[in-house]
C-alpha positions as CSV (number, residue, x, y, z in Angstrom):
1,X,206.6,158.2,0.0
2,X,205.7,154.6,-0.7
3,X,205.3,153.5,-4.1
4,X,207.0,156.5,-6.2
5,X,210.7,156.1,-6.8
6,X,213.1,159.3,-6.4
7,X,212.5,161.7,-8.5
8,X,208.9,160.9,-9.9
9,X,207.5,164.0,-8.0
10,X,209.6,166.3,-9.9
11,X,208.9,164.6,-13.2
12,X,205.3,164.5,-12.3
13,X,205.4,168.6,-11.5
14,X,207.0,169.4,-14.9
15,X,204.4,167.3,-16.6
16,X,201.3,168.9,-15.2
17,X,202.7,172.0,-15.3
18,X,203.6,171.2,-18.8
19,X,200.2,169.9,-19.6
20,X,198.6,173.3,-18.2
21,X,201.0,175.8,-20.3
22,X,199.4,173.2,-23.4
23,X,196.2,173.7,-22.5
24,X,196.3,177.4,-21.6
25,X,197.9,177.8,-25.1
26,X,195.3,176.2,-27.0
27,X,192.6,178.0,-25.0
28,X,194.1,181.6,-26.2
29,X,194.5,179.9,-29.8
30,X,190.5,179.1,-29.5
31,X,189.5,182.8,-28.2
32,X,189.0,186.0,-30.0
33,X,190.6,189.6,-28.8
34,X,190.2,193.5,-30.0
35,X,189.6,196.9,-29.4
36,X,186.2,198.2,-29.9
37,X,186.3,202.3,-30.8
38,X,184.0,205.3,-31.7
39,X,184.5,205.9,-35.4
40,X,184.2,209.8,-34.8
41,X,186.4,210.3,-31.6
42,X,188.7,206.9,-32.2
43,X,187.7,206.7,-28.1
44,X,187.3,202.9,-26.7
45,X,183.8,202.1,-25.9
46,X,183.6,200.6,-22.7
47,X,180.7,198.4,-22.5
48,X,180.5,197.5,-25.9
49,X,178.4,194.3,-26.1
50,X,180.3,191.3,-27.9
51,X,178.1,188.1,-29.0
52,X,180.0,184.8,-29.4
53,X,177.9,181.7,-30.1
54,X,174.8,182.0,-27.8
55,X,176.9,184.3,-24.9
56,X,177.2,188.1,-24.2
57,X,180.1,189.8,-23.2
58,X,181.3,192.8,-22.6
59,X,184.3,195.2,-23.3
60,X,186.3,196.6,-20.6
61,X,187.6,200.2,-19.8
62,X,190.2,200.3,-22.4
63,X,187.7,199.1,-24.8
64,X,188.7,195.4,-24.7
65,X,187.4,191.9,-25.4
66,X,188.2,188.5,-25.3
67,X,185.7,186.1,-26.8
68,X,185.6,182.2,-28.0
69,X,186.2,182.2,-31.5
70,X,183.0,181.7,-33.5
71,X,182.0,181.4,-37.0
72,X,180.7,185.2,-36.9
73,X,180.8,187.9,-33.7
74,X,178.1,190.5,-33.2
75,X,179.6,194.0,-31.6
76,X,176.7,196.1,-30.5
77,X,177.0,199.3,-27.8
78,X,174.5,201.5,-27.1
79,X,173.7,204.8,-28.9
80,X,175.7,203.1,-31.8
81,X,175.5,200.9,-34.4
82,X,175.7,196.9,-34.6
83,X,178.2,195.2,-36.7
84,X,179.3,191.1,-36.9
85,X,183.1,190.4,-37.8
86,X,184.7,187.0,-38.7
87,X,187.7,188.0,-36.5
88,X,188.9,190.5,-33.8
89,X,191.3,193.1,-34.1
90,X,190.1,196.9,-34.0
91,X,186.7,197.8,-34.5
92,X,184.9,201.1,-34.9
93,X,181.1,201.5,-34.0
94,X,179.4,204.9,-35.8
95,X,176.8,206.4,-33.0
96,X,173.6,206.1,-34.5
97,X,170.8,207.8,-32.9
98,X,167.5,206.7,-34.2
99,X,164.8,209.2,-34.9
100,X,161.6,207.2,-35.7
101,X,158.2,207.0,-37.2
102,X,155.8,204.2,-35.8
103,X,154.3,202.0,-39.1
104,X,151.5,199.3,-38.1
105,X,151.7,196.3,-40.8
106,X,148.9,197.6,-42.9
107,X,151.1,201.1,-42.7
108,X,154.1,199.8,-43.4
109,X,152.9,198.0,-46.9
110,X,150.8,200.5,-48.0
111,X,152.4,202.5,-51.0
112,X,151.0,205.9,-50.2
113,X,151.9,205.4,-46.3
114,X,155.1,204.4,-46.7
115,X,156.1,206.6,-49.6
116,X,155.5,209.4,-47.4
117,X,157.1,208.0,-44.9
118,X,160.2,207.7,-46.9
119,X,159.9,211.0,-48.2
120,X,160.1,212.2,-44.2
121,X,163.1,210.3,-43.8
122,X,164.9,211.5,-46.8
123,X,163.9,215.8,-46.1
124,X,163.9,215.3,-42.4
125,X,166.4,214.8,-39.4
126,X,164.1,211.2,-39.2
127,X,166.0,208.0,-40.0
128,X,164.2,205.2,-38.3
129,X,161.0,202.8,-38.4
130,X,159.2,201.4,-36.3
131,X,157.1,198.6,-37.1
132,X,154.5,195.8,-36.2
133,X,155.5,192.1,-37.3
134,X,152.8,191.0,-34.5
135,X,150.2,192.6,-34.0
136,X,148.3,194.5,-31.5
137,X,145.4,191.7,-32.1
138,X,147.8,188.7,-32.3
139,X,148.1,188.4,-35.8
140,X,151.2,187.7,-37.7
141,X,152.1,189.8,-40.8
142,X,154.4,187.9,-42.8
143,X,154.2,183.8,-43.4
144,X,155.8,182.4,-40.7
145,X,157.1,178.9,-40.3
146,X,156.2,178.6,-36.8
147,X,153.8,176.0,-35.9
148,X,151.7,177.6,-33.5
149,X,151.0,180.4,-35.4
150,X,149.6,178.9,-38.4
151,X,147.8,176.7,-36.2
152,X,146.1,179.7,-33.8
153,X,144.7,181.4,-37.1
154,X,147.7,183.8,-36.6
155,X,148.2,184.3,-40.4
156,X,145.0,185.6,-41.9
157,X,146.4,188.6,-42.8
158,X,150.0,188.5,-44.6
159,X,151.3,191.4,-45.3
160,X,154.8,191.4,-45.8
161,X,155.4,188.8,-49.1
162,X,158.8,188.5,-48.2
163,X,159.9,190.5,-44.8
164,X,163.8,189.6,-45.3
165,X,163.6,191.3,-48.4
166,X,161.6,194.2,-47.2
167,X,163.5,195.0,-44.5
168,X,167.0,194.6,-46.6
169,X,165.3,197.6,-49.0
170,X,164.8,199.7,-46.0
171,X,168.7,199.0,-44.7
172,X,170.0,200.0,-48.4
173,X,168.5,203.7,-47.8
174,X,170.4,203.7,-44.2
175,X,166.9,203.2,-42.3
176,X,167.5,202.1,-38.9
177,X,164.7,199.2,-38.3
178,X,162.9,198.3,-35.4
179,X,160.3,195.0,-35.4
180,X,157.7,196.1,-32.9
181,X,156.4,192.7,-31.4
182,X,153.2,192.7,-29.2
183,X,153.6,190.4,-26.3
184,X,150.9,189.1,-24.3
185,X,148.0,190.8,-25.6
186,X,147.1,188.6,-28.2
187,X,143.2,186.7,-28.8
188,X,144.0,184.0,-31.4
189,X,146.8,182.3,-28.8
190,X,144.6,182.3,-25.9
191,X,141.3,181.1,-27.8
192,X,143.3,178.2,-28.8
193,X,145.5,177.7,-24.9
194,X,142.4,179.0,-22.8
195,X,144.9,177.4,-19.7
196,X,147.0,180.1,-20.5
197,X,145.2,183.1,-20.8
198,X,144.4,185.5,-17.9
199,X,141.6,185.0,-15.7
200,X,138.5,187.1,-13.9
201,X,138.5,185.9,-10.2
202,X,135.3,183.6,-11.1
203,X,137.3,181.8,-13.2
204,X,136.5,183.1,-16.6
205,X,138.7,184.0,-19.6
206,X,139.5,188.6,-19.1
207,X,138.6,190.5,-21.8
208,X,139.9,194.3,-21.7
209,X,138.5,197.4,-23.0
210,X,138.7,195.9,-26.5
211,X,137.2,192.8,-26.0
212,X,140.7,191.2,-26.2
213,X,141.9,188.3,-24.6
214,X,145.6,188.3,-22.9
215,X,148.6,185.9,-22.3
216,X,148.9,185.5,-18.7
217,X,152.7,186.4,-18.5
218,X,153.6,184.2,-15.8
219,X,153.0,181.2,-17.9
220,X,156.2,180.4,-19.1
221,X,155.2,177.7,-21.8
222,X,153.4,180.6,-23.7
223,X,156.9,182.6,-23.5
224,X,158.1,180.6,-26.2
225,X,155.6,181.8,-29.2
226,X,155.9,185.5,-28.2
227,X,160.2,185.0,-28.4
228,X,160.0,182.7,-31.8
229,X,158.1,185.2,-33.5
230,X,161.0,188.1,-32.3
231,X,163.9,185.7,-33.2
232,X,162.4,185.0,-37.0
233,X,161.9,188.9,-36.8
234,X,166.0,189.2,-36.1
235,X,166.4,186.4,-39.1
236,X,164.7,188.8,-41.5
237,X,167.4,191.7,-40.1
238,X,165.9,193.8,-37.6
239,X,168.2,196.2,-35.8
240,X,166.2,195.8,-33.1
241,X,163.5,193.6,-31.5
242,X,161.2,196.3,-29.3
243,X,158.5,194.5,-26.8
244,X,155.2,195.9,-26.4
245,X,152.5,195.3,-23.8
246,X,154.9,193.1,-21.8
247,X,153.3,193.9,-18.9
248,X,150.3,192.8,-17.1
249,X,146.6,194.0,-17.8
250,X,146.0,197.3,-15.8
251,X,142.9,195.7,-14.3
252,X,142.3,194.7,-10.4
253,X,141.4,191.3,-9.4
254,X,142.7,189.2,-12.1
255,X,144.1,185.6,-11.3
256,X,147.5,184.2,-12.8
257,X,149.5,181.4,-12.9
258,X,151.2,182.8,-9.9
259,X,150.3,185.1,-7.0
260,X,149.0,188.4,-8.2
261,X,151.3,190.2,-6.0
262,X,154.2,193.3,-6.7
263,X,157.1,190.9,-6.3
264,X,155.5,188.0,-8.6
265,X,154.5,190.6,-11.3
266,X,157.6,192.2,-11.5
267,X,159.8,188.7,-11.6
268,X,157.7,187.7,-13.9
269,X,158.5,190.2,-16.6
270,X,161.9,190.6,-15.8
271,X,162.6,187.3,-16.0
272,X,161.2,187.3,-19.5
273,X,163.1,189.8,-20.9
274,X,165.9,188.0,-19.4
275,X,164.8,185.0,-21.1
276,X,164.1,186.8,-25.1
277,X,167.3,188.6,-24.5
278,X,169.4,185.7,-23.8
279,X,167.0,183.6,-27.1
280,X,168.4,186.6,-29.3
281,X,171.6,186.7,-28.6
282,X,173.1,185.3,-31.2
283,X,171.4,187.7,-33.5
284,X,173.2,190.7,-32.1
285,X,170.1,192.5,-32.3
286,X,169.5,195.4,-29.6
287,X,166.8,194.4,-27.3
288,X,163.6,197.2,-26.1
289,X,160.7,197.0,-24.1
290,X,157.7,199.8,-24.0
291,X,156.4,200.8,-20.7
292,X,154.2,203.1,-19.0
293,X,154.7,207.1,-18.6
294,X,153.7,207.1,-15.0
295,X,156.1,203.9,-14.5
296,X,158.9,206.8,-14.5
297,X,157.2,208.1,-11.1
298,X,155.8,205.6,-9.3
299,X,157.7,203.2,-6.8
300,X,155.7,200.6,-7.5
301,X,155.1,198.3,-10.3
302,X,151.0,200.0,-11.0
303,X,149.4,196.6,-10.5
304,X,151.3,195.4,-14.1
305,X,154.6,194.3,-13.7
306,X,156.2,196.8,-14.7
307,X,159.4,198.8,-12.5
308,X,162.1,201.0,-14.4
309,X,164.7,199.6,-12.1
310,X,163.9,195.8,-12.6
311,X,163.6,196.2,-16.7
312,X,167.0,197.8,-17.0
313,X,168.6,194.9,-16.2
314,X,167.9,193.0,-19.0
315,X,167.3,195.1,-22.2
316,X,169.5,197.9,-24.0
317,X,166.9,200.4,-24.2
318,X,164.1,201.6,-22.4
319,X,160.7,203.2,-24.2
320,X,158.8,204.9,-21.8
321,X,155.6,206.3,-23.4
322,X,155.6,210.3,-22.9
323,X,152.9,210.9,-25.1
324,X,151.2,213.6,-22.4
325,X,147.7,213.1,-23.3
326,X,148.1,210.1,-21.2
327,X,149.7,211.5,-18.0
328,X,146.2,211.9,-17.1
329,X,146.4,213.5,-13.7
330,X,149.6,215.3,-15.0
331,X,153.0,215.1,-13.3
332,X,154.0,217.5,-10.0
333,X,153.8,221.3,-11.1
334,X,152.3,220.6,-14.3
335,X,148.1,219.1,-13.7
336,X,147.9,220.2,-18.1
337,X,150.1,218.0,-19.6
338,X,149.5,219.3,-23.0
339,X,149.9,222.7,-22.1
340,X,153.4,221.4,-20.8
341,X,154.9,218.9,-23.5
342,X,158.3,219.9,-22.6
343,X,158.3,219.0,-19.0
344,X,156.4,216.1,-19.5
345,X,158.8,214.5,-21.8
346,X,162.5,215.9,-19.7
347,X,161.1,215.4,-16.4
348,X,159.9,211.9,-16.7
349,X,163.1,210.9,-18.2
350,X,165.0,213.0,-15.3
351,X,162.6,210.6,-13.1
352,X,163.7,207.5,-14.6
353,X,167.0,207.5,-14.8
354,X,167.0,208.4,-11.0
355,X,165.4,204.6,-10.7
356,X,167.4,202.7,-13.2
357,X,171.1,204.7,-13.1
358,X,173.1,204.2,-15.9
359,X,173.2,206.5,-19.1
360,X,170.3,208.7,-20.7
361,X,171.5,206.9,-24.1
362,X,169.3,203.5,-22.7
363,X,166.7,205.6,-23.2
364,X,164.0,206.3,-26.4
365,X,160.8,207.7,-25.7
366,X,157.4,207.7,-27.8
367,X,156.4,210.8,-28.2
368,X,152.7,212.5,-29.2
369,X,152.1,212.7,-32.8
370,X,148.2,212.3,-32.8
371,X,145.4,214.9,-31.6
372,X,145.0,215.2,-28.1
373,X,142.0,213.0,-26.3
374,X,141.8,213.5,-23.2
375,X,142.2,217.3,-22.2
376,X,141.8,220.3,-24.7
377,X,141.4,218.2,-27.9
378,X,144.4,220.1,-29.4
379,X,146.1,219.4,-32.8
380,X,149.3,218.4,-32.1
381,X,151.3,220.4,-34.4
382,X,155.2,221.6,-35.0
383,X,155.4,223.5,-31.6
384,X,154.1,220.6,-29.3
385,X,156.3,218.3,-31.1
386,X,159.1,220.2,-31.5
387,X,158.8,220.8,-27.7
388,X,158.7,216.9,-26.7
389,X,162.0,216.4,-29.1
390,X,163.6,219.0,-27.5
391,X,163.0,217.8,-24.4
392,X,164.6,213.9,-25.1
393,X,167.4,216.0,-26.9
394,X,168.1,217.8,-24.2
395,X,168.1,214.8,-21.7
396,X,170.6,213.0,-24.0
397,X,168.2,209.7,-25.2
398,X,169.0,207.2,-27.7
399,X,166.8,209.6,-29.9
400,X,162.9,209.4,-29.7
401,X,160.1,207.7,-31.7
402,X,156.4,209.2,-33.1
403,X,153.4,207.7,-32.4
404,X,150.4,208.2,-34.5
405,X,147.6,204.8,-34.4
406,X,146.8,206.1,-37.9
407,X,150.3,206.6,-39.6
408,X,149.6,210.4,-40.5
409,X,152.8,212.2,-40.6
410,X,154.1,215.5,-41.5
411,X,156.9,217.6,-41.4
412,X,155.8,219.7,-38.8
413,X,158.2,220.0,-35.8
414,X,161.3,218.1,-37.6
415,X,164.3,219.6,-38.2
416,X,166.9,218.3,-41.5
């Protein structure tokens, strides 16, 4: 060959190849391995999600991972704990199964409420909260640094004096913590961005039943407030970020951003899950979103977005709310929902999981913990809620959470 004496190729092959074992050897020096196991069975976890820096990765089927060093690594699987390390090695996950109360803000800081709440957790099988950081009518409870929300009138009301602190207290009595955030419902953000609120087909700003304004989802510039607010949520040491109302309004003949079609509505949500999810990774935080009963049953999206299958994809656990005063034309075999709390709650979740595949454990319904509206006006006592628990039990959920708009609680239908 012209120009290269005798013997250069060879030299030439032993250098790169001597150059690639270099570099391969300081790649393994710069990653991270172990073995991630169930503390009770000493099984591997397969699936095990492993954070690095601002990636997700996942274990194999002996349990394995391989991850760029970092600074700190988040281990998370579902239906157990999450956990950071400073290095690899083996690591055990305890299952944790959260049984929860739902807290609003006022709830949540109000000695009496919360006391009780407490003493639930402490003489009952319940071990987790649920609570509202934003609100159901956009407001913020505890002072935020974000711009926007001081400057949308978000922070009238603070509640929480200091939330990291607050939500350390709960984690020192072994209380599982979830930050409900409510997505794109939410007045004070769209009286301020009108452009980016949903609109009547004459142009006007919608109002629903409540006289409150909405987020029109598929306006991705407003995505950014809704995840900032989550991610300062996962600063102050959430366990988990749950999404609310991330849907569409259940109303016909809206206008958005994009065509108001199934296939745009449902990309639209999923692809903003997929966006918060991959915003909080760093956090290690497990990532929920609420959505309709009847979602479970239908195969299309009801006109808001929402489709079992889709959401799957991008969050760790599912919430689907059973409570059966709203299945208000009842389920197949069962037109009184309340006389059938049981099948309401097992067969819905039997429903959904035939959509999304997978494992019951992505699952953690709201159940009915609040008189009945809509039917016989029953008290919904031990028996009714007893028979929705049993019901998630016996599907195999990630646990279950109560729902009562008035934080009333008892014991009635818990188990130690």
């Amino acid at each position: 060959m012209i120009g290269i004496k005798k013997g250069s190729i060879s030299y030439m092959a032993k250098y790169i190849i001597a150059m690639f074992i270099v570099s391969l050897t300081m790649a393994y020096a710069s990653m991270t391995s172990g073995v991630v196991y169930d503390q009770r069975t000493s099984k591997p976890i397969v699936g095990a999600i492993v954070t690095s820096g601002n990636k997700e990765y996942r274990t194999d089927k002996n349990g394995v991972f391989r991850v760029p060093t970092a600074a700190k690594i988040g281990i998370r699987a579902i239906g157990y704990e999450r956990k950071f390390y400073t290095s690899g090695g083996n690591i055990y996950l305890n299952p944790v199964i959260p049984k929860a109360l739902y807290l609003s803000s006022f709830g949540a800081t109000n000695g009496k409420i919360m006391g009780n709440a407490k003493h639930l957790i402490r003489t009952t099988e319940l071990n987790a909260v649920v609570i509202d950081i934003k609100m159901d009518r956009g407001q913020v409870a505890y002072r935020t640094s974000n711009p926007t929300a001081n400057k949308i009138g978000a922070q009238k009301i603070i509640l929480f004096k200091d939330l990291k602190q607050y939500v350390a207290d709960l984690k020192k009595e072994g209380i599982y913590t979830i930050a409900r955030i409510v997505s794109f419902k939410d007045t004070p953000f769209v009286t301020a961005h009108p452009q980016w609120g949903v609109k009547n087909s004459n142009g006007t700003l919608f109002k629903d039943k409540e006289k409150l304004y909405w987020i029109d989802p598929s306006q991705k510039k407003a995505w950014n407030y809704i995840v900032a607010i989550a991610k300062e949520s996962a600063e102050a040491g959430f366990d988990e970020i749950q999404f609310d109302y991330v849907r569409f309004p259940d109303r016909q003949g809206l206008v958005f951003s994009v065509k108001n079609t199934q296939q745009e509505r449902t990309k639209t949500i999923g692809e903003f899950l997929k966006y918060a999810r991959t915003q909080l990774t760093p956090y290690n935080v497990f990532v929920t979103a609420d959505i309709f009963g009847y979602v479970c049953w239908n195969e299309g999206d009801l006109g808001i977005g929402q489709k079992v299958d889709e959401i799957a994809k991008h969050v760790d656990y599912i919430a689907p709310m059973l409570y059966p005063s709203g299945f208000s034309t009842g389920i197949p075999g069962h037109r009184n929902p309340v006389a059938a709390n049981y099948a309401i709650v097992k067969k819905t979740l039997d429903k959904s999981l035939q959509k999304s595949g997978g494992s019951p454990l992505m699952y953690r319904p709201w159940l009915q913990s609040f008189r009945d509206y809509a039917f016989d006006r029953r008290n919904y006592g031990a028996k009714e809620i007893r028979d929705q628990i049993r019901a998630s039990d016996d599907f195999g959920s990630s646990g279950w959470m109560l729902w009562n708009p008035r934080n009333v609680y008892s014991s009635a239908g818990l188990s130690k």
